[in-house]
N, CA, C and O atoms as CSV, one atom per row, in Angstrom:
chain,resi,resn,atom,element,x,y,z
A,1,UNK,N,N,-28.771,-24.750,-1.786
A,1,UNK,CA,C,-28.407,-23.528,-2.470
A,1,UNK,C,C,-29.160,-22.362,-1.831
A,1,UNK,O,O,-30.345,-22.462,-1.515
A,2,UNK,N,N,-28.331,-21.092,-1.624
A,2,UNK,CA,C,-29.373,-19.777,-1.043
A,2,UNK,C,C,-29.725,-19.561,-1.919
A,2,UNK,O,O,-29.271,-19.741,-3.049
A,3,UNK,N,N,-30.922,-18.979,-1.437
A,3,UNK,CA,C,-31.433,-18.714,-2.512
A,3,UNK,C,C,-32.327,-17.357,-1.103
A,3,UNK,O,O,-32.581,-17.594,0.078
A,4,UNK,N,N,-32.605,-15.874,-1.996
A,4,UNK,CA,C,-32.682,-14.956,-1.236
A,4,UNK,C,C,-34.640,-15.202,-0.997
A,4,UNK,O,O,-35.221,-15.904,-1.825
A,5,UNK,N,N,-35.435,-14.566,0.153
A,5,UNK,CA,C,-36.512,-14.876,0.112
A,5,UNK,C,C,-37.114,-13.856,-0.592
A,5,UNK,O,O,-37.965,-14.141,-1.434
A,6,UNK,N,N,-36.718,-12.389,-0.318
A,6,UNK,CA,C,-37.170,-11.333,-1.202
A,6,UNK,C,C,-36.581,-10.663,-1.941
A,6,UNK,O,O,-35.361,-10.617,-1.783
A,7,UNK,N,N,-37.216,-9.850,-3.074
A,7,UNK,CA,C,-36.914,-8.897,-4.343
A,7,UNK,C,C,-36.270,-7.935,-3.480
A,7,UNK,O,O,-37.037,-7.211,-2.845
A,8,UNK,N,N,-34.419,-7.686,-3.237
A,8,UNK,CA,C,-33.929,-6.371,-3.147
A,8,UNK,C,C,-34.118,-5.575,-3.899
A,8,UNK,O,O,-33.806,-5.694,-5.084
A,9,UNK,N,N,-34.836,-4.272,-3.260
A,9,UNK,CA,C,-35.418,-2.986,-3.995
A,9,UNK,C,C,-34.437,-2.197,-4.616
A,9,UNK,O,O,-33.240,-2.237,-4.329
A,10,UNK,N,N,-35.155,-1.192,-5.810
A,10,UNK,CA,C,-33.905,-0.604,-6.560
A,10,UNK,C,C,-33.262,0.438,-5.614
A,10,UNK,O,O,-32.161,0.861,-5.966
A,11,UNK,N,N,-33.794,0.914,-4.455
A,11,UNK,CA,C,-33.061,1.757,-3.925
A,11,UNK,C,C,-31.830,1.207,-3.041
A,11,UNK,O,O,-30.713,1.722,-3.086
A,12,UNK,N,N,-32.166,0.089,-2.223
A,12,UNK,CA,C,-31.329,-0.572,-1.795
A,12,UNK,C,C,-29.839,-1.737,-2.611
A,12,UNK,O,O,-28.866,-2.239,-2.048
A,13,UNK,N,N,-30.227,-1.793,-3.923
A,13,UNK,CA,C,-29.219,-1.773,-4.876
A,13,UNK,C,C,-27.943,-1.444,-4.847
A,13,UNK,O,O,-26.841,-1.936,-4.604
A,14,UNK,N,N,-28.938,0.533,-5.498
A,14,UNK,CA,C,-28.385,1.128,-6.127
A,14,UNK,C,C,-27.455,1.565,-5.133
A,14,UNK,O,O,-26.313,1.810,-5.521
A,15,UNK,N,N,-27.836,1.763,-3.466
A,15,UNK,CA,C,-27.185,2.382,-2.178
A,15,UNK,C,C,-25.845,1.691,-2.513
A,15,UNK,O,O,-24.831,2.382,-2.614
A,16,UNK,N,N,-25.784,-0.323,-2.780
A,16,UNK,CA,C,-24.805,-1.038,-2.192
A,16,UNK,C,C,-23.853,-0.677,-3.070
A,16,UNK,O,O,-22.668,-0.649,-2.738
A,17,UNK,N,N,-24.396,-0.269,-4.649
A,17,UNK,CA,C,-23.474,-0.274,-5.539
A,17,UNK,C,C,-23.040,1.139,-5.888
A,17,UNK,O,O,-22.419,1.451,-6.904
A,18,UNK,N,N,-23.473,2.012,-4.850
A,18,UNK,CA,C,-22.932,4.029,-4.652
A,18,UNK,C,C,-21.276,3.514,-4.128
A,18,UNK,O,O,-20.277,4.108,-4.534
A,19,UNK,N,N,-21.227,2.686,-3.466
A,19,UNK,CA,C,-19.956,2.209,-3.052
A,19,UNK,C,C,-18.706,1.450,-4.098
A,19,UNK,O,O,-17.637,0.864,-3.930
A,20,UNK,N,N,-19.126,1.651,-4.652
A,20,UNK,CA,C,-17.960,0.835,-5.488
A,20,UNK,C,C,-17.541,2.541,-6.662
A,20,UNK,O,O,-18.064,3.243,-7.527
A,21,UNK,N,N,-16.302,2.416,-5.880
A,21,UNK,CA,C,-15.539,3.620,-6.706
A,21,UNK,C,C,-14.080,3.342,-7.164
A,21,UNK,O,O,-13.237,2.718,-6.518
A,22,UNK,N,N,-13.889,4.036,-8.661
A,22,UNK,CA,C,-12.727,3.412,-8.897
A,22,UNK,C,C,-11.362,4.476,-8.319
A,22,UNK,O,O,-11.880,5.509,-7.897
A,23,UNK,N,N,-10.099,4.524,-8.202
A,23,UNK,CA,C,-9.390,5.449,-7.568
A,23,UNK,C,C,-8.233,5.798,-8.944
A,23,UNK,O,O,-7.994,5.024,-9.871
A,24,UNK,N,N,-7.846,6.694,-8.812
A,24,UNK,CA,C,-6.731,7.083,-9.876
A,24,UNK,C,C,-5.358,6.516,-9.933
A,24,UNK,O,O,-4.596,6.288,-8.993
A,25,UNK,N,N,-5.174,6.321,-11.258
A,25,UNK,CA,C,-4.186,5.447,-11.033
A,25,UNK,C,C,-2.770,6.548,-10.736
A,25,UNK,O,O,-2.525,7.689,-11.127
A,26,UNK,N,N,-1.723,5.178,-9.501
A,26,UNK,CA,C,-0.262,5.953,-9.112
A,26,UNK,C,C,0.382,6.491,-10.055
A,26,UNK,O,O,0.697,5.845,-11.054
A,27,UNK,N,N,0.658,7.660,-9.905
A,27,UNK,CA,C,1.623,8.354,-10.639
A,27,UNK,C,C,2.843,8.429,-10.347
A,27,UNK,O,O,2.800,9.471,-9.693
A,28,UNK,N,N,3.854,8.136,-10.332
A,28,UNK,CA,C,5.336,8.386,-9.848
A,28,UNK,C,C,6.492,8.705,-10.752
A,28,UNK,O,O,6.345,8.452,-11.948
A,29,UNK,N,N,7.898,9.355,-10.236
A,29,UNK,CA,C,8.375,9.991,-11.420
A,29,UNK,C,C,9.581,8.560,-11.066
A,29,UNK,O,O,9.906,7.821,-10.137
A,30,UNK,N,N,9.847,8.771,-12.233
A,30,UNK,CA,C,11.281,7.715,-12.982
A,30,UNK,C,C,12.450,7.869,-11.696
A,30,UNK,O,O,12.708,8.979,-11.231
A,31,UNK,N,N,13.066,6.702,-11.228
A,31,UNK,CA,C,14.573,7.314,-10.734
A,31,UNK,C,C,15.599,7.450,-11.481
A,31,UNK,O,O,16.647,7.929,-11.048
A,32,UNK,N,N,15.400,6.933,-13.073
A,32,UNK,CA,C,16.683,7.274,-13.258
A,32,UNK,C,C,16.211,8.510,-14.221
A,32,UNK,O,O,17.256,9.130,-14.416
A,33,UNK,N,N,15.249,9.117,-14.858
A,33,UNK,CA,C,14.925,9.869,-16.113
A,33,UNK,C,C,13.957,11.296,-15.184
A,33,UNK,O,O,14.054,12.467,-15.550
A,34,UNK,N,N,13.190,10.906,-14.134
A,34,UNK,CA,C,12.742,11.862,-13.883
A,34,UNK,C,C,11.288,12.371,-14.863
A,34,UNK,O,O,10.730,13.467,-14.833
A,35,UNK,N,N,10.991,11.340,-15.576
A,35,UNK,CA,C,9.661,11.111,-16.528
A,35,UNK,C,C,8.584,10.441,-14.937
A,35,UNK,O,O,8.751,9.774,-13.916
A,36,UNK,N,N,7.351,11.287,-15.771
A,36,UNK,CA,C,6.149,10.380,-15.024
A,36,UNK,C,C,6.041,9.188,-15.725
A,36,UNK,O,O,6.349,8.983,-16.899
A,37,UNK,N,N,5.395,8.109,-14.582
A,37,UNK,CA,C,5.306,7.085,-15.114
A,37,UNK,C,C,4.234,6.230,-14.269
A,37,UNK,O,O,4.119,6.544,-13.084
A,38,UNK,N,N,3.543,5.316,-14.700
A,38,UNK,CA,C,2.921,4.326,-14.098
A,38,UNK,C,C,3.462,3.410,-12.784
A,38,UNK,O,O,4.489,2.743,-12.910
A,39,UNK,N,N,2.742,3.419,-11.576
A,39,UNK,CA,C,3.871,2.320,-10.172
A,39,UNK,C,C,3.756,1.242,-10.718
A,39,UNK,O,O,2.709,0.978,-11.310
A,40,UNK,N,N,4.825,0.319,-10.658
A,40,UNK,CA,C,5.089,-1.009,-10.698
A,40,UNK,C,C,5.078,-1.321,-11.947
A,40,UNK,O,O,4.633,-2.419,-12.282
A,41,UNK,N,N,5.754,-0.069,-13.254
A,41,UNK,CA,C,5.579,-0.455,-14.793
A,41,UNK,C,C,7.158,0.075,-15.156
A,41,UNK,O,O,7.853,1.010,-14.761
A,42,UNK,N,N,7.307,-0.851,-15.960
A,42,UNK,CA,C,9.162,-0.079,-16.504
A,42,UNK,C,C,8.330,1.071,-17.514
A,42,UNK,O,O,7.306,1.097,-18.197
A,43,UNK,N,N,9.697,2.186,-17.067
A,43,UNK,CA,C,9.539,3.227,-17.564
A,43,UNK,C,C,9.583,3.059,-19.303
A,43,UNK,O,O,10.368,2.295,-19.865
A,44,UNK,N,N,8.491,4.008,-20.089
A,44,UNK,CA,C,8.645,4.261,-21.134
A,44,UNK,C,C,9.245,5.222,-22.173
A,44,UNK,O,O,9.096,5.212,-23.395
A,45,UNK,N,N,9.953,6.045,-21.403
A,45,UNK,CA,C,10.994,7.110,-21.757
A,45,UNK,C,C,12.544,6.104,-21.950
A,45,UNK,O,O,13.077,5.733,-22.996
A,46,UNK,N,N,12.916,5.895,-20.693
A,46,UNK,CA,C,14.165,5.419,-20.522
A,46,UNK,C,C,13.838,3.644,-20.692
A,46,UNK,O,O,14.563,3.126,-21.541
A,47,UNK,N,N,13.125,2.947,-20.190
A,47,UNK,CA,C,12.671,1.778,-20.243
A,47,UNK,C,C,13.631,0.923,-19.144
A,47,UNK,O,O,14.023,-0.223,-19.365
A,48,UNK,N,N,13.896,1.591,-18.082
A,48,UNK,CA,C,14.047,1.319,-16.403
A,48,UNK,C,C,13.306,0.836,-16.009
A,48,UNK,O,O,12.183,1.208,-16.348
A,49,UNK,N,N,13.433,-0.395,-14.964
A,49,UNK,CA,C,12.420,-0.664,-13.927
A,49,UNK,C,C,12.997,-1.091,-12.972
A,49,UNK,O,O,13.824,-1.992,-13.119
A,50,UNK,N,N,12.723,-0.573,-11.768
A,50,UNK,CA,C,13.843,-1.061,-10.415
A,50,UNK,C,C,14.876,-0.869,-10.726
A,50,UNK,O,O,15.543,-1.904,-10.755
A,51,UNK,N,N,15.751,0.597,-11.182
A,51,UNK,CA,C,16.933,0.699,-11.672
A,51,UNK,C,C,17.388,-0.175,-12.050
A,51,UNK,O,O,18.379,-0.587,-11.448
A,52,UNK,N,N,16.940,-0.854,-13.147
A,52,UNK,CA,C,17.642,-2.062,-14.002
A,52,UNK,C,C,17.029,-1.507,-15.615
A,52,UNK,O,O,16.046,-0.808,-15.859
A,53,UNK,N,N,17.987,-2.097,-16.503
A,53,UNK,CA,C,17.513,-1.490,-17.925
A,53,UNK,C,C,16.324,-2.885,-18.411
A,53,UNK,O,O,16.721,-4.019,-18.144
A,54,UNK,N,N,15.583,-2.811,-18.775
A,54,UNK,CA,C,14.306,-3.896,-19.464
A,54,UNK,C,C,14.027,-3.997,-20.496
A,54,UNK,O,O,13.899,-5.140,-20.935
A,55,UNK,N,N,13.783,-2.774,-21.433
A,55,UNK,CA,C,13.280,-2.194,-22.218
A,55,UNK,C,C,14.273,-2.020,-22.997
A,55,UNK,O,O,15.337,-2.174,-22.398
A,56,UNK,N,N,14.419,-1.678,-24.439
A,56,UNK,CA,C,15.081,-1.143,-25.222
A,56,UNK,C,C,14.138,-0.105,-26.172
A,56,UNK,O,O,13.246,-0.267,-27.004
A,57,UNK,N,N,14.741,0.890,-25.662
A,57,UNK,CA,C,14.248,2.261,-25.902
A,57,UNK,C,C,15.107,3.105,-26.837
A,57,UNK,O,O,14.779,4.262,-27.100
């Protein structure tokens, strides 16, 4: 099993974990309604997804 030989310091941490960022989530508009909506979610206006109906709205 590894096992590490020394105590990583808090500065060297905190450096590895300055890197971890979260990004905003896709915004995209509807093709059939023209509503914003979440990528890769059936729409919640019209309740479309991949121009197909899913939802009953």
């Amino acid at each position: 099993m590894a096992v590490p030989k020394r105590k990583t310091s808090r500065s060297n941490t905190r450096s590895r974990r300055s890197q971890w960022k979260t990004s905003a989530a896709a915004i995209v508009t509807c093709a059939n309604c023209r509503e914003k909506k979440l990528a890769h979610t059936a729409c919640p206006s019209c309740g479309t997804y991949a121009k197909r109906r899913v939802l009953d709205v």
